[in-house]
PDB file of N, H, CA, C and O in Angstrom:
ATOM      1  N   UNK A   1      93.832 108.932 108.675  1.00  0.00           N
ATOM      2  CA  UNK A   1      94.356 108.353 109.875  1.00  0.00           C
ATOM      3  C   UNK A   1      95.717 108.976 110.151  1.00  0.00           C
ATOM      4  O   UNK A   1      96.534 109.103 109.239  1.00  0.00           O
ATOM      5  N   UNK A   2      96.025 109.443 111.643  1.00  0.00           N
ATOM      6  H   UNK A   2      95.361 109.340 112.384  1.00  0.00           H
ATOM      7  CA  UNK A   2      97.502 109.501 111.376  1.00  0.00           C
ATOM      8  C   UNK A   2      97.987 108.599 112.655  1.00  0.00           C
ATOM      9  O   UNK A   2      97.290 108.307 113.627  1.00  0.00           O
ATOM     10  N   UNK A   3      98.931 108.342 112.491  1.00  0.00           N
ATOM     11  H   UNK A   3      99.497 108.579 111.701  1.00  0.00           H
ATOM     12  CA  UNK A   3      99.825 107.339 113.361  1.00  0.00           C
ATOM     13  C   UNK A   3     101.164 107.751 113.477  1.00  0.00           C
ATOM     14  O   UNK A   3     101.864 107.755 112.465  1.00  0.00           O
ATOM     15  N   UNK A   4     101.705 108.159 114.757  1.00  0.00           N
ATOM     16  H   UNK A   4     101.136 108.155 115.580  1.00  0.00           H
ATOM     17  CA  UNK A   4     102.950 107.697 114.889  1.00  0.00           C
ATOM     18  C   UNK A   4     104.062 106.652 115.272  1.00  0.00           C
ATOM     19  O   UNK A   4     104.458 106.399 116.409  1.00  0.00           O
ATOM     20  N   UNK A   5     104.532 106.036 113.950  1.00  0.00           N
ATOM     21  H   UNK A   5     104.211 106.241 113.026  1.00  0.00           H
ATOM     22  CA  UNK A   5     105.458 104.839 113.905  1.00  0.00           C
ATOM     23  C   UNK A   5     106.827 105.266 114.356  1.00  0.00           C
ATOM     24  O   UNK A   5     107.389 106.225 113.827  1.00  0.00           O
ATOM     25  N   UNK A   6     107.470 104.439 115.502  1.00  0.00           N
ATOM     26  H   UNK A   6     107.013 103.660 115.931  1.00  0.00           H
ATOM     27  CA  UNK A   6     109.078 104.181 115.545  1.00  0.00           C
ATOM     28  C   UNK A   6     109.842 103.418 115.090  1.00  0.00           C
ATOM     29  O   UNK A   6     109.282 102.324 115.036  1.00  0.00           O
ATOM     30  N   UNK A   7     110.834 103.365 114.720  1.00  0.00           N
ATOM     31  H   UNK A   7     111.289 104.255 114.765  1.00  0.00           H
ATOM     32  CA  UNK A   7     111.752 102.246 114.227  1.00  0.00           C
ATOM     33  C   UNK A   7     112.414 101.659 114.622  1.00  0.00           C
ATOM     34  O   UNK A   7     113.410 101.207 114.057  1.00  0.00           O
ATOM     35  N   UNK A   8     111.915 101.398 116.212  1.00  0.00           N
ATOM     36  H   UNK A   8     111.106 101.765 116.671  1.00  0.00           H
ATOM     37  CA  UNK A   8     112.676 100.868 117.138  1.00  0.00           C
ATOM     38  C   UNK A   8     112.307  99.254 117.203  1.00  0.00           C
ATOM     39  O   UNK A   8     112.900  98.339 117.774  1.00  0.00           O
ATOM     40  N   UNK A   9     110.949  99.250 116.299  1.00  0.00           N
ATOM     41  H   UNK A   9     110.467  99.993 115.835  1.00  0.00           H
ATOM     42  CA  UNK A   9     110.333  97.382 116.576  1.00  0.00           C
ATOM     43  C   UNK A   9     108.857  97.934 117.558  1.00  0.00           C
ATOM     44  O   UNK A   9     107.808  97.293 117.512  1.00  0.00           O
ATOM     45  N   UNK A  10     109.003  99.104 118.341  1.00  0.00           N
ATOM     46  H   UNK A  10     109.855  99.625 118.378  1.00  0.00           H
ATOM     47  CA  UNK A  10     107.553  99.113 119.156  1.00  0.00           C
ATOM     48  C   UNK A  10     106.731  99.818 117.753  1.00  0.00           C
ATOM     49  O   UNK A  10     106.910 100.266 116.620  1.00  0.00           O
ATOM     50  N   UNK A  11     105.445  99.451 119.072  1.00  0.00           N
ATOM     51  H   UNK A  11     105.300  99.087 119.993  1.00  0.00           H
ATOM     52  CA  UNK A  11     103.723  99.684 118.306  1.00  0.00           C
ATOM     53  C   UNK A  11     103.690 100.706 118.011  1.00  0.00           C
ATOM     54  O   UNK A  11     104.375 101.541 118.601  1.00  0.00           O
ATOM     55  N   UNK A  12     102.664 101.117 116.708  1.00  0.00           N
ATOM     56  H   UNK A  12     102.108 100.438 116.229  1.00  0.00           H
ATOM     57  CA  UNK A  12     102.165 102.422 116.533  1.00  0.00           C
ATOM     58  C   UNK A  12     101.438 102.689 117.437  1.00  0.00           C
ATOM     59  O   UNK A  12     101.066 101.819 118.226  1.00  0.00           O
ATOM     60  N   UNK A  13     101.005 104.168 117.547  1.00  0.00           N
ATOM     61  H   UNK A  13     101.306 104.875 116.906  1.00  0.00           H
ATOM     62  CA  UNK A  13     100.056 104.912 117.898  1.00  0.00           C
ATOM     63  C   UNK A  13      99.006 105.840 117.229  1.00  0.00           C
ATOM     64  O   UNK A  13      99.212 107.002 116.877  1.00  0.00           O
ATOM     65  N   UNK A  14      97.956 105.208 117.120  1.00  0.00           N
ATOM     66  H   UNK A  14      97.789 104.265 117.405  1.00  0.00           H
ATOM     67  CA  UNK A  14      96.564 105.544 116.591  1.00  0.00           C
ATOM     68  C   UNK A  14      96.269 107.083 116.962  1.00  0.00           C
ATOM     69  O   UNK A  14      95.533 107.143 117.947  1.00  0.00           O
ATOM     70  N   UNK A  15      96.591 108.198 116.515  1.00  0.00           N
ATOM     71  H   UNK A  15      97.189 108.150 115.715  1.00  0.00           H
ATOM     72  CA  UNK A  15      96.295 109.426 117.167  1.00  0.00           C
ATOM     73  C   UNK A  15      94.541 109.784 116.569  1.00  0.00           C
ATOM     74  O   UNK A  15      93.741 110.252 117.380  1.00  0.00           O
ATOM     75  N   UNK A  16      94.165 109.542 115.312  1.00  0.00           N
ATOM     76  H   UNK A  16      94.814 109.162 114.653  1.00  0.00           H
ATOM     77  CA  UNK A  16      92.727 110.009 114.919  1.00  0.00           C
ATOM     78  C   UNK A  16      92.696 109.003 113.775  1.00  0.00           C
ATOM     79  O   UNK A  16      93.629 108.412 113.232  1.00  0.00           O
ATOM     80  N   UNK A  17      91.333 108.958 113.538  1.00  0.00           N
ATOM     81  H   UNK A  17      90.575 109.438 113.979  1.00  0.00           H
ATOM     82  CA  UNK A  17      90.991 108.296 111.923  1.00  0.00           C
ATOM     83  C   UNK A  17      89.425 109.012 111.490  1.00  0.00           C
ATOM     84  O   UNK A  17      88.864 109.899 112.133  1.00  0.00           O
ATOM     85  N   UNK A  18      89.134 108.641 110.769  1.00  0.00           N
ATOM     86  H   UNK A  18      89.590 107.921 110.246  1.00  0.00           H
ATOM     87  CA  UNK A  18      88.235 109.051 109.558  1.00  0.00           C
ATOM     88  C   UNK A  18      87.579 108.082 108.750  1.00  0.00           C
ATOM     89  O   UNK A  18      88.247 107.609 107.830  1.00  0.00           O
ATOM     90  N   UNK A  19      85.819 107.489 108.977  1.00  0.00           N
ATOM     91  H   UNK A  19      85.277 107.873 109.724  1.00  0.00           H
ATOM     92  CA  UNK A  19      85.613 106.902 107.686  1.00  0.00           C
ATOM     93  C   UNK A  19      84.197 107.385 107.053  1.00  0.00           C
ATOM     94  O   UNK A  19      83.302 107.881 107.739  1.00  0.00           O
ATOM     95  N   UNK A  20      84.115 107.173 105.649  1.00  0.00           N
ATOM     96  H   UNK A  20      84.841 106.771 105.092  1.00  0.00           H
ATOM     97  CA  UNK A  20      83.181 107.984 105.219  1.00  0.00           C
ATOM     98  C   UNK A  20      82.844 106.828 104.231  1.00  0.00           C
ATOM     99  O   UNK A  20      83.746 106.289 103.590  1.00  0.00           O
ATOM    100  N   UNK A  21      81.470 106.429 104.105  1.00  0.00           N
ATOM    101  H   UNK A  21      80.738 106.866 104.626  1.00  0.00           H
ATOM    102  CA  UNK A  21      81.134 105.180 102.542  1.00  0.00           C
ATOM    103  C   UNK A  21      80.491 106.162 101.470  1.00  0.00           C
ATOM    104  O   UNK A  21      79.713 105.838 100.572  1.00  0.00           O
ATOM    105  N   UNK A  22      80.852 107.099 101.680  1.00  0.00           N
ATOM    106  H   UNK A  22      81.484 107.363 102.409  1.00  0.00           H
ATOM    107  CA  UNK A  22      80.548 108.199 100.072  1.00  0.00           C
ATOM    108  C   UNK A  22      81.526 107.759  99.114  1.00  0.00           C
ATOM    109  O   UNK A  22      82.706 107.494  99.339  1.00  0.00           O
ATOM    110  N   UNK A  23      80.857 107.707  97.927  1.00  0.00           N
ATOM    111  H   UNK A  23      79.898 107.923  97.744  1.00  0.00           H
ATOM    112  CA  UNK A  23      81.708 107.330  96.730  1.00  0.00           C
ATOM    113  C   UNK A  23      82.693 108.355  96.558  1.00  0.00           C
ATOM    114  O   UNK A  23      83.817 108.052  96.157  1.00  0.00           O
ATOM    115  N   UNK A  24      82.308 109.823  96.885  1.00  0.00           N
ATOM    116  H   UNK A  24      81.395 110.068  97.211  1.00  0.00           H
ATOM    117  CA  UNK A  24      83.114 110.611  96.025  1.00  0.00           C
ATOM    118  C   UNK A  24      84.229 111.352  97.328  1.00  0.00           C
ATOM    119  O   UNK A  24      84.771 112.449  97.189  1.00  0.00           O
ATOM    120  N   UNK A  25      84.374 110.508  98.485  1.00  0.00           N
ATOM    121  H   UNK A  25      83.934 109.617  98.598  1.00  0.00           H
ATOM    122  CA  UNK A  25      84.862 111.204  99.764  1.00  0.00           C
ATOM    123  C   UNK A  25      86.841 110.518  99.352  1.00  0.00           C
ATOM    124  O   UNK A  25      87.245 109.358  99.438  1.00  0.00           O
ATOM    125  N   UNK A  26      87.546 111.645  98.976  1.00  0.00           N
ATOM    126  H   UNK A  26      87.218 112.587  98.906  1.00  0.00           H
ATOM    127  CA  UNK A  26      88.753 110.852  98.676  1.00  0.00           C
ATOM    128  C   UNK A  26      89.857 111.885  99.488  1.00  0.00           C
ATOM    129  O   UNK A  26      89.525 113.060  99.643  1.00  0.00           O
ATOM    130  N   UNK A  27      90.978 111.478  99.921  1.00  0.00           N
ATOM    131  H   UNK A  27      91.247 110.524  99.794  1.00  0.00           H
ATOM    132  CA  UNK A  27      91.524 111.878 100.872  1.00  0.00           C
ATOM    133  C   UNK A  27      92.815 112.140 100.369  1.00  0.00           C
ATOM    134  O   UNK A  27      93.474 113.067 100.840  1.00  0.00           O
ATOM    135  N   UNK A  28      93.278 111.372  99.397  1.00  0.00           N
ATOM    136  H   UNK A  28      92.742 110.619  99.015  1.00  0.00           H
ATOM    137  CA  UNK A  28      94.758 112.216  98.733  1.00  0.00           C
ATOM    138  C   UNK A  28      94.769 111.070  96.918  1.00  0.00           C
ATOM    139  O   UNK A  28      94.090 110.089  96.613  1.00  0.00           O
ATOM    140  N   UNK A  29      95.433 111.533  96.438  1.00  0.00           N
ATOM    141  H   UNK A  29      95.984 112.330  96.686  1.00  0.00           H
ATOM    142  CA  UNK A  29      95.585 110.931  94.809  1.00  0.00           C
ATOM    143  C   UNK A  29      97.310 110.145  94.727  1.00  0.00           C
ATOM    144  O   UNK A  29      98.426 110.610  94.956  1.00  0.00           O
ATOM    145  N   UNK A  30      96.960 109.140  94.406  1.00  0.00           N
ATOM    146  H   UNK A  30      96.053 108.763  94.220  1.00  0.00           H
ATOM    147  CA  UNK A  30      98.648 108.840  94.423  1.00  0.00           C
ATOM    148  C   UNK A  30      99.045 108.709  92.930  1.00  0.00           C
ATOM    149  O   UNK A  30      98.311 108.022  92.220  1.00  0.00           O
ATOM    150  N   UNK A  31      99.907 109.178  92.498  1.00  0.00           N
ATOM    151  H   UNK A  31     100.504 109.736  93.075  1.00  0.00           H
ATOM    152  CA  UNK A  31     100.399 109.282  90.727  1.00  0.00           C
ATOM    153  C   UNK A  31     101.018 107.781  90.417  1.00  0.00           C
ATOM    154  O   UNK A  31     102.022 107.188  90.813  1.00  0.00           O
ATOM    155  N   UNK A  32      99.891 107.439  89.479  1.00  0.00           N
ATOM    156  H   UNK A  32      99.076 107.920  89.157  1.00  0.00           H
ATOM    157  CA  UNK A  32     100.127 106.430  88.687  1.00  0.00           C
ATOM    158  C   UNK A  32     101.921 106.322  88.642  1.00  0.00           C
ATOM    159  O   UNK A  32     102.723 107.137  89.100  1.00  0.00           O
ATOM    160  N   UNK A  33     102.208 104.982  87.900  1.00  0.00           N
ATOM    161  H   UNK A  33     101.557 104.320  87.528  1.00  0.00           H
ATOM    162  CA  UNK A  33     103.885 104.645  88.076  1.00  0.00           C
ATOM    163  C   UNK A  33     104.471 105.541  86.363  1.00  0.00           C
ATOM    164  O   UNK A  33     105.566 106.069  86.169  1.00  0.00           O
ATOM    165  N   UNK A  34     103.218 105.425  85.313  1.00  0.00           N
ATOM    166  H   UNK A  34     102.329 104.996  85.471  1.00  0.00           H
ATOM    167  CA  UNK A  34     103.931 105.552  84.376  1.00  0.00           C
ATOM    168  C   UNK A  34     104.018 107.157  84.460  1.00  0.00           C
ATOM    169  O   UNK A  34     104.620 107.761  83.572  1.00  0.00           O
ATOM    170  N   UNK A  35     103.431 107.830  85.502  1.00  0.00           N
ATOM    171  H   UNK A  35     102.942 107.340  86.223  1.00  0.00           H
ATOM    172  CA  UNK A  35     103.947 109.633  85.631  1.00  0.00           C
ATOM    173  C   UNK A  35     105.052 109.952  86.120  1.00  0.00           C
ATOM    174  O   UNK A  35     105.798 110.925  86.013  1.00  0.00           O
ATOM    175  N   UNK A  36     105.064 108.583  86.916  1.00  0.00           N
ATOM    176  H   UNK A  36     104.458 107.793  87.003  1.00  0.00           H
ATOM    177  CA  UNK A  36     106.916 108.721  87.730  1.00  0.00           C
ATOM    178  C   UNK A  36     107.836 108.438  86.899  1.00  0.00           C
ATOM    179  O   UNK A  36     108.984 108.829  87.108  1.00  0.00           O
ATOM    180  N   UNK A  37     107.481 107.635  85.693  1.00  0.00           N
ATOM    181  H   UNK A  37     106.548 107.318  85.523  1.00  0.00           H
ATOM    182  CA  UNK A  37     109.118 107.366  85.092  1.00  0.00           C
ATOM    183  C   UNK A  37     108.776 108.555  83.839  1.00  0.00           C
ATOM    184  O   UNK A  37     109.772 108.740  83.140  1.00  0.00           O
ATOM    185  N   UNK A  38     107.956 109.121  83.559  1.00  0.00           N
ATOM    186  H   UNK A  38     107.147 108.971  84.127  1.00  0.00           H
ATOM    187  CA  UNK A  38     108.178 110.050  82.650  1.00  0.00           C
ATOM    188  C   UNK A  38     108.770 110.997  82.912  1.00  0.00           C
ATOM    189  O   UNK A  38     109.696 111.342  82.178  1.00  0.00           O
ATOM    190  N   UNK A  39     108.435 111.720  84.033  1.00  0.00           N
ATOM    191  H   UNK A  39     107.683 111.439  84.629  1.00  0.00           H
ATOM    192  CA  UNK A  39     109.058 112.641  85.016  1.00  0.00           C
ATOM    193  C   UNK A  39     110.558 112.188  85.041  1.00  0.00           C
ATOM    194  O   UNK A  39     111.452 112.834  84.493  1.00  0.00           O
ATOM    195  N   UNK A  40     110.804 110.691  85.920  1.00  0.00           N
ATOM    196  H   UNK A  40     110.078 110.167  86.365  1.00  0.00           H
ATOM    197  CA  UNK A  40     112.519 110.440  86.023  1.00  0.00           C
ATOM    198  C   UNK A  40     113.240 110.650  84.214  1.00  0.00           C
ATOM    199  O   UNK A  40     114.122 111.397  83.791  1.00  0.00           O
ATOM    200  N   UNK A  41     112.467 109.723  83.598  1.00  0.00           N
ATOM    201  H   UNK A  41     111.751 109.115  83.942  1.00  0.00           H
ATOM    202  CA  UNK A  41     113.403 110.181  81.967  1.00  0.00           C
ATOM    203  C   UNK A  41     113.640 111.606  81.581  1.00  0.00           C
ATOM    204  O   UNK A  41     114.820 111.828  81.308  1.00  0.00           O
ATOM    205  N   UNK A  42     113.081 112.318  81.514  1.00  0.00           N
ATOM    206  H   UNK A  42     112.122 112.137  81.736  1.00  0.00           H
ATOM    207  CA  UNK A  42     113.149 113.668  81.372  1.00  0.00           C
ATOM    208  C   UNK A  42     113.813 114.241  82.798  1.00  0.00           C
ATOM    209  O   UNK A  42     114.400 115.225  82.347  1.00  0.00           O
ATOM    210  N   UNK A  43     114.042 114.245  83.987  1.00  0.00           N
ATOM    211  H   UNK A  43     113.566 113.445  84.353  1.00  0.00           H
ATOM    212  CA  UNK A  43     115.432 114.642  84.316  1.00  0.00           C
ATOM    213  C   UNK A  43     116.477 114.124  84.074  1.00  0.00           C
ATOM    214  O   UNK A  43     117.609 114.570  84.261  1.00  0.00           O
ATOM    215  N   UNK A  44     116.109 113.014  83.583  1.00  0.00           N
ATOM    216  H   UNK A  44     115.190 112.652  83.431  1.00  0.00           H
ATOM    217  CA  UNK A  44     117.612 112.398  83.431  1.00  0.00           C
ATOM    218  C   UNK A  44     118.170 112.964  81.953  1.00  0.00           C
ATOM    219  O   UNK A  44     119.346 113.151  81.638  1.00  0.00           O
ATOM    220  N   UNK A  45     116.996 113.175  81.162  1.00  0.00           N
ATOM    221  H   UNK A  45     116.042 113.023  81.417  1.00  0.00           H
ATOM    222  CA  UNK A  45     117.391 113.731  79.861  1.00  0.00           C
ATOM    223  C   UNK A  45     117.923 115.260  79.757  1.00  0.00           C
ATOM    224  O   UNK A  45     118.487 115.719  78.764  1.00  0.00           O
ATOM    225  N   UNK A  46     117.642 115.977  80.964  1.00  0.00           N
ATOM    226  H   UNK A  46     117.183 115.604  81.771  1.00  0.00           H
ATOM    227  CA  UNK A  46     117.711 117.167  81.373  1.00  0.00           C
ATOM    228  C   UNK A  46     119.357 117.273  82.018  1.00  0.00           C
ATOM    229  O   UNK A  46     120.010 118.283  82.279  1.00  0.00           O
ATOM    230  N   UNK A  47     119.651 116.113  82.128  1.00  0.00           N
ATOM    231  H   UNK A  47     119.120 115.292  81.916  1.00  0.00           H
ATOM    232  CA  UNK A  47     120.824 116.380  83.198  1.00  0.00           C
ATOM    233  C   UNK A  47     122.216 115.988  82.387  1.00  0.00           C
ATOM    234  O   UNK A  47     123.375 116.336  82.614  1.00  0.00           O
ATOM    235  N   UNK A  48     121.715 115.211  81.451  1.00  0.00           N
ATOM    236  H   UNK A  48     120.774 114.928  81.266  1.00  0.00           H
ATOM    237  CA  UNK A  48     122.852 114.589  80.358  1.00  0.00           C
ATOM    238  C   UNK A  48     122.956 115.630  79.425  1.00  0.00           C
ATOM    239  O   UNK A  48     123.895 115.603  78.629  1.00  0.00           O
ATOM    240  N   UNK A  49     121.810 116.914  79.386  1.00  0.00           N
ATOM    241  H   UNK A  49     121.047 116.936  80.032  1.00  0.00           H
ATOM    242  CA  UNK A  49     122.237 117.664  78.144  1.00  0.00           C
ATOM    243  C   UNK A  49     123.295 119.154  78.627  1.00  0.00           C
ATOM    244  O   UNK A  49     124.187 119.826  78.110  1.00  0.00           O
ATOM    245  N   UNK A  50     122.508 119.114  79.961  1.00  0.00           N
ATOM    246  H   UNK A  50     121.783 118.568  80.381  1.00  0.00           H
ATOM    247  CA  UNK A  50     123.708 119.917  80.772  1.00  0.00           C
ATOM    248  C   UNK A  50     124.636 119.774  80.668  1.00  0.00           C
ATOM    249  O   UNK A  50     125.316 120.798  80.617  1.00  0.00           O
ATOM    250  N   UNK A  51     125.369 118.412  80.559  1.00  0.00           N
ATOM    251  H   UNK A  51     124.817 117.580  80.601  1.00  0.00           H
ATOM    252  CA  UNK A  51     126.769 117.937  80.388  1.00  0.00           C
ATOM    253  C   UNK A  51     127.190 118.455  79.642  1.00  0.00           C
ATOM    254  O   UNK A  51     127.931 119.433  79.742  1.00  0.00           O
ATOM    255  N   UNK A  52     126.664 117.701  78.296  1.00  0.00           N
ATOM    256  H   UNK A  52     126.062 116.907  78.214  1.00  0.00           H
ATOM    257  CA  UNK A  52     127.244 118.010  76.454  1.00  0.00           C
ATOM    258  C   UNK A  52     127.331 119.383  76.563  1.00  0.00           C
ATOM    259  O   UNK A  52     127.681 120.058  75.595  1.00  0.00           O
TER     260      UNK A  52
END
């Protein structure tokens, strides 16, 4: 689907959509939470050794 939203308080706008009941029809992957904080610890571990 895409839509363009304002942040003014008005309505979206519906420009196209897409539906499919296939099991295997997938449209994007979103990364689990525990890939995001592994990722954040390790820059952060990356950024403190820069210091030292």
């Amino acid at each position: 689907m895409r839509v363009t939203l304002k942040d003014d308080g008005s309505l979206g706008v519906i420009h196209d959509w897409a539906y499919s009941d296939e099991v295997g029809f997938q449209v994007g992957q979103i990364p689990e939470p525990s890939s995001f904080i592994l990722l954040l610890l390790g820059s952060l571990a990356l950024c403190r050794r820069k210091r030292a």
